[in-house]
C-alpha positions in Angstrom: 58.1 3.0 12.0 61.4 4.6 11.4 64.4 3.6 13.9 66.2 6.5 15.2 69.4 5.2 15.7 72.1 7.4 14.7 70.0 10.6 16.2 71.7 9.7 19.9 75.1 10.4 18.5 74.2 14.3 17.4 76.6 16.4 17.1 76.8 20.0 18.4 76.9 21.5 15.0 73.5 19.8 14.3 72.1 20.6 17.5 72.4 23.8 16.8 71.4 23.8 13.3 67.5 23.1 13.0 68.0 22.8 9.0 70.9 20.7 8.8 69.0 18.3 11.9 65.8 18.2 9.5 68.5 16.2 6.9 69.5 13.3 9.2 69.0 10.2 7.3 66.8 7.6 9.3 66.6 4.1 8.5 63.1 2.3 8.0 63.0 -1.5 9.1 62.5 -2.2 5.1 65.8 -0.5 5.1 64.3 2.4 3.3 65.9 5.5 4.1 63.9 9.1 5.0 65.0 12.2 6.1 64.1 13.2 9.6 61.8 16.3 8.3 59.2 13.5 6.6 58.1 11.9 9.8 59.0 14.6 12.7 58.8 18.4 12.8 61.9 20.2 13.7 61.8 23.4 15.4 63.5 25.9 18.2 60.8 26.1 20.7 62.0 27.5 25.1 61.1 24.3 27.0 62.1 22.4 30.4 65.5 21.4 29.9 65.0 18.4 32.5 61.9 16.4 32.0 60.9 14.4 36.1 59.2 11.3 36.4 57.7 9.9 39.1 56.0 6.6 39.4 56.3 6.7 35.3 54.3 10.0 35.0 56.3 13.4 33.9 56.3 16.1 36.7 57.2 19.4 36.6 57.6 21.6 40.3 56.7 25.0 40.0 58.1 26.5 43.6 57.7 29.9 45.6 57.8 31.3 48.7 55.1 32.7 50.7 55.8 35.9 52.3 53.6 38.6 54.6 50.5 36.0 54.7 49.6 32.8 55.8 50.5 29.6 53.8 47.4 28.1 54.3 45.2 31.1 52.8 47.8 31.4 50.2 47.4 27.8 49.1 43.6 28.3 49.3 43.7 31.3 46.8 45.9 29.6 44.3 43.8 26.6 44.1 40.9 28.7 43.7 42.5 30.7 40.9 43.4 27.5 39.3 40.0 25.7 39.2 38.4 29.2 37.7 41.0 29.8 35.3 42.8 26.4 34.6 41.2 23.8 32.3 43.4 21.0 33.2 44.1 18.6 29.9 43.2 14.6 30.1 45.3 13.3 32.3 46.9 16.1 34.3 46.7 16.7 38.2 48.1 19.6 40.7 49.7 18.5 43.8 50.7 20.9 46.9 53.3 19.8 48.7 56.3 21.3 50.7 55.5 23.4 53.8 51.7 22.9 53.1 51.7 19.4 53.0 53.3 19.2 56.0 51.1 21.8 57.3 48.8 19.8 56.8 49.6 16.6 57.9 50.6 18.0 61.6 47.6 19.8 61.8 45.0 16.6 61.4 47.0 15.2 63.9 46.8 18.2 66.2 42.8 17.8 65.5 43.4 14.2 67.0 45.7 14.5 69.7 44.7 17.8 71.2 41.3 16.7 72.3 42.9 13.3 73.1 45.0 14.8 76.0 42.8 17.7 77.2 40.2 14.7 77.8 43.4 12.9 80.0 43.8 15.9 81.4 40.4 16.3 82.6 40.3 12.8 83.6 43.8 13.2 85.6 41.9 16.7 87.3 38.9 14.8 88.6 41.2 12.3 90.3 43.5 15.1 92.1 40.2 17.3 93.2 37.2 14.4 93.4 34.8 16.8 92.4 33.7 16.8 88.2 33.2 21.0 88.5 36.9 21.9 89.7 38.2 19.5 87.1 36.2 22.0 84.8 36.7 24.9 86.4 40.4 24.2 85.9 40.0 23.6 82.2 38.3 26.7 82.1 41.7 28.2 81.9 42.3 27.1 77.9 39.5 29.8 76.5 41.7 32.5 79.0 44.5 31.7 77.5 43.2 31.6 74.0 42.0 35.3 74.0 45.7 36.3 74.6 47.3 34.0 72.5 45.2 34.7 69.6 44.6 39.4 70.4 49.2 39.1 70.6 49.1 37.1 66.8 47.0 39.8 65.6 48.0 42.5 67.5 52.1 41.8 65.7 50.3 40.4 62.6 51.3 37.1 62.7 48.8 34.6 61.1 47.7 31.7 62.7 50.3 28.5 61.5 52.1 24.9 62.9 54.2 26.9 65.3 51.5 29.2 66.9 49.2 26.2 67.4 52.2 24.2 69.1 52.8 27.7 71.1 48.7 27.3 72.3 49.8 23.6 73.4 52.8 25.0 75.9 50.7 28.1 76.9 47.3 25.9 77.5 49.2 23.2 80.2 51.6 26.6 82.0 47.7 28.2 82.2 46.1 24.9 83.8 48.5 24.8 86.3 48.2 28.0 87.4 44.7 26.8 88.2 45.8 23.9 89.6 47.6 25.8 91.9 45.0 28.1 93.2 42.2 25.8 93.7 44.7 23.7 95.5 44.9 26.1 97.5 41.2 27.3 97.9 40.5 23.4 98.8 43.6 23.6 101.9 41.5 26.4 103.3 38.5 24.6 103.4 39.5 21.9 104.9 40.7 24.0 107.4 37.5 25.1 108.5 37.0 27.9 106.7 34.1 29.2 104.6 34.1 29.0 101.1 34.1 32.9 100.8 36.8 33.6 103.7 38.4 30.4 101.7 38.5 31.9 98.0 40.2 34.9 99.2 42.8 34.0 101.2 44.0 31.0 99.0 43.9 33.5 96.1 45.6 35.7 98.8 48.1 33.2 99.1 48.9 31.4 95.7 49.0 35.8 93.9 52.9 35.5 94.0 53.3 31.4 92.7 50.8 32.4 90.5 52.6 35.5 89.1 56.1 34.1 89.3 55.0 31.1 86.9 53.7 33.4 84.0 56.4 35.7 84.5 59.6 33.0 84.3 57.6 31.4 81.5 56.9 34.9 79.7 60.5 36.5 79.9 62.1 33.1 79.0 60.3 33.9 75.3 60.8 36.7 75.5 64.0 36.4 73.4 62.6 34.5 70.9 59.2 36.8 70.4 61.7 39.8 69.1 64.7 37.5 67.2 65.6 38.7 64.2 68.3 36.1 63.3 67.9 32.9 60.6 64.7 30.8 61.7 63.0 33.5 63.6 59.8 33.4 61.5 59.3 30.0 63.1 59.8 31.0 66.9 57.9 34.6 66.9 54.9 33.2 66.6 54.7 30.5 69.3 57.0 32.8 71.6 54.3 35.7 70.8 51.1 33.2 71.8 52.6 32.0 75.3 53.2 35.5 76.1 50.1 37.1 75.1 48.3 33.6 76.8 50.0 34.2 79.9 48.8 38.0 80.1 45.6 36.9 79.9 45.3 33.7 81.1 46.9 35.3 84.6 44.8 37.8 85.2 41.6 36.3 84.4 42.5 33.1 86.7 43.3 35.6 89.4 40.0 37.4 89.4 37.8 35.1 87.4 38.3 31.7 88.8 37.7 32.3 92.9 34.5 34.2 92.0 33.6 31.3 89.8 34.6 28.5 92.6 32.4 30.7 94.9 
């Protein structure tokens, strides 16, 4: 073992002279002295010029920035590449963090919370309409709105990330209570007297204009925010773009699909 002291104090001129480095006289603990080109090899090589740690391991980020795809697909691809291609050393691991990790992260929870509240939902349904089949029929409405929400992502070419799915959360509870609405109403009718025929159609009759006023104020409220063009606008396209598309859809399809399914 050689101790190094006297290296820390460098000076420019030897820092930038590899041959006059390799002559620095280093000092053994039997006080024999060496010069630094016995026991190290001294050479100009292009290497970080800040080494990380974390939790006492070196790190090194390599960064970019995902443009025109998905970042999830994107992530997919690289890791692929990298376990074909890459033969990691002993001792070395990849870790992908950033926007992808939480990506991720919100999106296990979404897998968790999503069917959490549709089931309160449901729950909350049978209550208001005592009946197990117009609770269902009224959760019908999520697979409307899906169909539009998912043909406007592809039809502007939008993929499929955190803020569409938290768009499919605002479009899936304006598209339930559209249905709340008109089997409400269908119920009103038949407790009136009326049969369920004359009933679905004049309680469709009835709630076309709530119905149509909802999923238009919703829909030209985003509609601002489905054609911005200023700093952040990646994020709000896509969910503006899936609660309009849902709506279209969604709409219609409760308007002419639901009282022949009541029936």
């Amino acid at each position: 073992m050689v101790d190094a002291v006297g290296c820390y104090g460098i000076s420019i001129s030897y820092r930038q002279n590899p041959q006059a480095m390799q002559q620095i006289m280093l000092r053994s603990p039997g006080g024999t002295q060496v010069h630094l080109d016995q026991v190290a090899q001294v050479r100009v090589v292009r290497a970080a010029n800040e080494i990380d740690r974390e939790e006492g391991q070196r790190r090194m980020v390599v960064m970019s920035n995902v443009r025109g795809r998905d970042l999830g697909s994107f992530v997919k691809e690289v890791q692929q590449n990298i376990a074909r291609d890459v033969n990691l050393p002993v001792g070395y691991s990849i870790e992908y963090g950033g926007q992808f990790e939480n990506q991720e992260r919100a999106t296990r929870r979404l897998l968790i919370i999503i069917p959490i509240v549709i089931s309160l939902i449901y729950v909350l349904l049978y209550f208001t309409f005592k009946s197990f089949k117009q609770a269902f029929l009224v959760i019908g409405n999520i697979p409307f709105a899906l169909v539009g929400g998912i043909a406007a992502l592809w039809l502007r070419g939008f993929n499929l990330n955190l803020s569409a799915s938290v768009g499919f959360i605002a479009l899936f509870g304006v598209a339930m209570l559209n249905g709340v609405v008109l089997v409400s109403s269908i119920n009103h009718a038949r407790v009136a007297g009326q049969s369920t025929y004359k009933a679905v159609l004049s309680g469709a009759r009835r709630r076309l204009r709530p119905v149509l006023m909802t999923a238009c104020v919703a829909s030209f409220g985003f509609f601002p925010m489905a054609f911005s063009q200023s700093a952040g606008s990646e994020v709000q396209r896509p969910l503006a773009t899936v609660v309009i598309g849902g709506l279209v859809t969604s709409t219609i399809l409760t308007l002419l699909l639901l009282p022949v399914l009541y029936d």
